[in-house]
N, C-alpha and C positions, 0 to 999 in steps of 0.2 A: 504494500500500500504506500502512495509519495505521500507526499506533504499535502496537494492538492485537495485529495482523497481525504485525507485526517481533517484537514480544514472545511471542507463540506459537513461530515460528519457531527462536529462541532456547531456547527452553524445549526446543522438541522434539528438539533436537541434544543434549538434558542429558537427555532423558528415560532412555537406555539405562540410562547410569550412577548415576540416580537411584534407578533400579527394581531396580538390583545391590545397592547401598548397603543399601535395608529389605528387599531378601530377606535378603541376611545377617545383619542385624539381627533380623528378625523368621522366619524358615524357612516364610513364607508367601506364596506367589505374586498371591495374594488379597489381603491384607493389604498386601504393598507396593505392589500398584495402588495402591490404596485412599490409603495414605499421598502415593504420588507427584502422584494425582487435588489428596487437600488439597490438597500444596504447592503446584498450577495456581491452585487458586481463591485461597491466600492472596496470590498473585502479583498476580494480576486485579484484587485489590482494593484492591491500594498506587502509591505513582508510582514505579513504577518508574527514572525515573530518578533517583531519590535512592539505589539501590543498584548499587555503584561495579563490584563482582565477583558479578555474575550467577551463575555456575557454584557459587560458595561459600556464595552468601547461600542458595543450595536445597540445596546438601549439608546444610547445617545446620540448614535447617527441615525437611527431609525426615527426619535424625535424629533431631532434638525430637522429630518428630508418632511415630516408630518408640518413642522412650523414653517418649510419654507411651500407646500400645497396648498395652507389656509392661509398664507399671505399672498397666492397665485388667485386663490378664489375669491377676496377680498379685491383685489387690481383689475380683476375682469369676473364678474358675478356670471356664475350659468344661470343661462336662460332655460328655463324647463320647457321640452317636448310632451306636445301631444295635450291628453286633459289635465287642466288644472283639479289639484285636491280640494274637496268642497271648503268652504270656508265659514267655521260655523259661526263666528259674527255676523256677517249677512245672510245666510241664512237663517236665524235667530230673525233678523228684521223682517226678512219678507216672508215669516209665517211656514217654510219649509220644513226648516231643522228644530232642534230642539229650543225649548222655550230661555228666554235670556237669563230668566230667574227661576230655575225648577223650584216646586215646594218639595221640600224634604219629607222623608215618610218616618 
């Protein structure tokens, strides 16, 4: 087994908790692929053994990459496709949805 291999390995036992880490961050199942993917490839690309705590040096790249996605989606807001989620303030007004003050039971 190289180094490569041992390094994967490693990653993989940190992947769950990584993928925890930017869903919270980000409330996107997608998106924290996505982030957890970078931090693989930022990994790949350094010597590893020059980073002493494995498990810490990717919680916190895996953060940065989270912080620098809601600072992408803050610069340019997505526009959502397709149908809008109902919106229960106005519906409340026009008589539709539920009422604006339910009485409690």
């Amino acid at each position: 087994m190289d180094e490569q291999d041992r390094l994967a390995e490693r990653f993989e036992a940190q992947r769950g908790h990584l993928r925890a880490v930017a869903y919270r961050m980000l409330g996107s199942l997608s998106d924290a692929d996505d982030a957890v993917q970078e931090a693989w490839l930022r990994l790949s690309r350094i010597d590893s053994g020059t980073v002493e705590n494995l498990p810490g040096w990717l919680t916190t790249v895996v953060s940065r990459l989270c912080l620098d996605i809601l600072r992408s989606r803050t610069a340019r807001p997505e526009e959502p496709v397709g149908q809008q989620p109902p919106d229960p303030a106005r519906d409340a007004e026009d008589g539709t949805g539920p009422a604006r003050n339910p009485k409690r039971c």
